[in-house]
C-alpha positions, 0 to 999 in steps of 0.5 A: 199355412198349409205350405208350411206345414206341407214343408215342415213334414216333407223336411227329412228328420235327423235323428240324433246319433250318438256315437259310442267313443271310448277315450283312452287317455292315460293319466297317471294316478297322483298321491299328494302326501302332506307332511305335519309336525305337531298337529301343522303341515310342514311340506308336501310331496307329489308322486304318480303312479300308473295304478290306484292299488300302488299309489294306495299302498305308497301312501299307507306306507309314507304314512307308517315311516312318518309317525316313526317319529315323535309328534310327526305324521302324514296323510295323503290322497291319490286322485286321478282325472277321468274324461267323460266317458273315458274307460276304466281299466284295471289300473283304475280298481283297488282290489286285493293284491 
């Protein structure tokens, strides 16, 4: 038993060290715009763009465009995959422009 605990305590510790990566992958930010006629959805479209203020700024345009007719409208939503730990850069803000 004393040899055990004799070993256990001559054993070298490891610390768990976490090494502080940043990710830089790019993914673009993706709007995906559906289109409706009477209240139902007819088709719907995919763009990409490199910053969240564009992409925000095309969808409240296409919305705009799409209500110029009667009984149609649109809505949209731009997302955008993050990797854990990946940073944000300032593509990723809305801000003002």
């Amino acid at each position: 038993m004393l040899a055990l605990v004799l070993v256990a305590c001559s054993s070298p510790q490891v610390e768990d060290q976490k090494v502080a990566t940043q990710i830089t992958v790019t993914s673009p930010w993706t709007l995906d715009f559906f289109h409706f006629y009477k209240g139902a959805q007819t088709h719907s479209e995919s763009f990409q763009f490199l910053s969240r203020r564009d992409c925000f700024d095309a969808m409240y345009q296409m919305q705009v465009n799409s209500r110029k007719k009667p009984l149609y409208s649109g809505s949209g939503i731009c997302t955008k995959w993050f990797g854990e730990g990946q940073e944000r850069t300032h593509n990723d803000i809305l801000g003002y422009k």
